[in-house]
N, C-alpha and C positions, 0 to 999 in steps of 0.2 A: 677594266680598260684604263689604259695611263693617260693621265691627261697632263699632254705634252707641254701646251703652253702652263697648266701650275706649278707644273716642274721648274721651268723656268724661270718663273714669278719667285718659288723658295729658294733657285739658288741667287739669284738675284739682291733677294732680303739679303742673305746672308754676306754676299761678296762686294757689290755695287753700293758706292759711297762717293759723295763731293759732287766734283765736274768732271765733264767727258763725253765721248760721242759715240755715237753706232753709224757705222758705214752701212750702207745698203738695208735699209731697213722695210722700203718698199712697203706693205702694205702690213706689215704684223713687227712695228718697232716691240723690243722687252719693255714689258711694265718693271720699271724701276721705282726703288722702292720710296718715299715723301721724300723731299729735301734733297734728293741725286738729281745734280741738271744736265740734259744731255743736249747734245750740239748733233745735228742728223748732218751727217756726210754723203753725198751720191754724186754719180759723177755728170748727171745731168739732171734739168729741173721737173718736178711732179709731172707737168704737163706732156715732156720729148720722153718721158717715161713708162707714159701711157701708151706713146706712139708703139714704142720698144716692148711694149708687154701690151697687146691689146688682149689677150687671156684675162687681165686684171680689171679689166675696163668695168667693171660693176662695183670694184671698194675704194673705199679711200689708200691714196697713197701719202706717204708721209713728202711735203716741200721741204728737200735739202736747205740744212741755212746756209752748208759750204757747198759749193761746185769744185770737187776734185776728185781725179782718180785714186779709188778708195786704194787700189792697191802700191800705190806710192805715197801718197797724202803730200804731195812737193809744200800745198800752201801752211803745212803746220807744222810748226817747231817740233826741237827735240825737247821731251823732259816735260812737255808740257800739261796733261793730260792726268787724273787720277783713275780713269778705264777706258776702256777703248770694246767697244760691243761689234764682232760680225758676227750676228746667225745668219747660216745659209748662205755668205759669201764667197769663200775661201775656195769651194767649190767652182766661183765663175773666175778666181785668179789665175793667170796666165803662165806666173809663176811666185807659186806660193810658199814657196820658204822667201825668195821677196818682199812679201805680203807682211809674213808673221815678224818679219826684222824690222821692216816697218811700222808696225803696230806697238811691238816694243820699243822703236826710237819715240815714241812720241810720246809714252808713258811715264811720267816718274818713278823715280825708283820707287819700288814696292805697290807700283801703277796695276791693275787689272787686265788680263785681257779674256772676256768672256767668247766663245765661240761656239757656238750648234752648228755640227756637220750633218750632213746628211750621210747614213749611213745606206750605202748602195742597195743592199740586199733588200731595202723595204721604200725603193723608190721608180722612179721611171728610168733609172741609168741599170737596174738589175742586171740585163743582160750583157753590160760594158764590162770590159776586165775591167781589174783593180789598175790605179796607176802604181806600176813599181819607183822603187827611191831612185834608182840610176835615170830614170824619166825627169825628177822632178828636180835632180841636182842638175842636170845639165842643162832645163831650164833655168837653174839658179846662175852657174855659170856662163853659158854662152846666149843668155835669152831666149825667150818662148818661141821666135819667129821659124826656128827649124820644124817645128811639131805642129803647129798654129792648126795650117792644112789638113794635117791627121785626125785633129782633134774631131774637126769639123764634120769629116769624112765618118767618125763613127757616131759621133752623134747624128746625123743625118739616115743611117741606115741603121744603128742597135736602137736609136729611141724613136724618133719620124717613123723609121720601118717604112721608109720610102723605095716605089721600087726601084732594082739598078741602073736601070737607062731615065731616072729622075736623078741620080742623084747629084751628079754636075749641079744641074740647074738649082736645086734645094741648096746645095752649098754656097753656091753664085750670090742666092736670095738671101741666106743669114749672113755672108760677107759683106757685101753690098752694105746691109743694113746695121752693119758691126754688132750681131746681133748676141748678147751675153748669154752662152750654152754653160753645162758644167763643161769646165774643161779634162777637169782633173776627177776621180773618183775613187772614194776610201771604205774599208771597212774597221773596225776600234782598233783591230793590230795594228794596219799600215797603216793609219794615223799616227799612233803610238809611235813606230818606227820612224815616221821622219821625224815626230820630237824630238826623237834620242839621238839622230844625228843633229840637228838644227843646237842640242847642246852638246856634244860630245864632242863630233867634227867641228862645227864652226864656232864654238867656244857662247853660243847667246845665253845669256844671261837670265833663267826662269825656273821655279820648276812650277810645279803641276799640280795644284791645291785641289784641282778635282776632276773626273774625267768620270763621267756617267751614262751610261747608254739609255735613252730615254726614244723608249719606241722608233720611229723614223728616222730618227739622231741621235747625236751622243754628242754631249757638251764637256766641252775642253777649259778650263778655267787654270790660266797662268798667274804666276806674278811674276813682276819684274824685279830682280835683283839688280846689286851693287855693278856696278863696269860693264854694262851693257855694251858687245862691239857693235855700231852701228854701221 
């Protein structure tokens, strides 16, 4: 059997160096390896976290040292950063080719960005389509708020499996509570594919040091190159 987080741990040794931060690290930050200092990003504190995920109410959560939304980072500079860690984020981003441009604005060049997706086929989203690319640009270009709704709408009836005269009211309840679902969900192709656009169409500046399918996930390790467009 693979053991997911050592997986993590070796690509880590290998790729993760200096300073830098993991957004949404929640209760399973990466073991990075002596001497890598990392800065924890969330967009609310340990405690309004617990509120938000009472499922977790029994480990420890990691206290953000920043309070910002991981999927913009407004509060931190460009260039700034030698990695940048989401596992199991990218999934709760709204709009995540957003997300990963962001993540590279804030990297130095030749900066890291480590990322564990969750690979649908071996989680609780199984029964969700894939998101296709034409979904996730047009959240790139006209904002996530057209889709927001839908999002919610399937995850309330493909994962809850809640019944159909609840599910109003289930959605009402994770709105209300701005409650962080997978919005989006991939399997290593369509990941793969919207890299290929994210450099091909919009010109971002990375490629792809490693991309490994590691049981539940598959971990995506960029670098950042020369002219990053932010």
């Amino acid at each position: 059997m693979v053991d997911v987080y050592q997986v993590r741990k070796e690509l880590a040794v290998q790729y993760i160096s200096g300073e830098g931060m993991e957004v949404g690290a929640l209760h399973a930050p990466l073991e990075v390896p002596n001497g890598a200092k990392v800065h924890y990003v969330d967009r609310m504190s340990a405690a309004n976290l617990r509120k938000q995920y009472p499922e977790l109410s029994a480990v420890n959560l990691v206290d953000p040292d920043i309070i910002d939304d991981g999927e913009r980072l407004a509060q931190i500079h460009d260039n700034t950063w030698d990695f940048v860690i989401a596992n199991h984020m990218i999934e709760h981003c709204q709009n995540p080719i957003g997300a990963i441009q962001n993540f590279l604005r804030v990297l130095k060049e030749g900066g890291i960005l480590y990322m564990g997706v969750p690979d649908k086929r071996y989680t609780f989203d199984l029964d969700r389509p894939i998101t296709d690319l034409d979904h996730l640009i047009r959240d790139y270009k006209e904002g996530p708020e057209w889709s927001k709704q839908g999002h919610y709408q399937e995850y309330v009836s493909l994962v809850d499996k809640v019944p159909e005269d609840q599910i109003s009211a289930r959605m009402k309840l994770l709105l209300d509570m701005d409650y962080s679902i997978h919005f989006h969900v991939w399997k290593p192709d369509s990941f793969l594919e919207l890299l290929s656009y994210c450099q091909e169409t919009l010109g971002f500046q990375f490629t792809i040091e490693q991309f490994k399918e590691n049981d539940f996930e598959f971990i995506c390790i960029l670098k950042k190159t020369q002219n990053h467009k932010s």
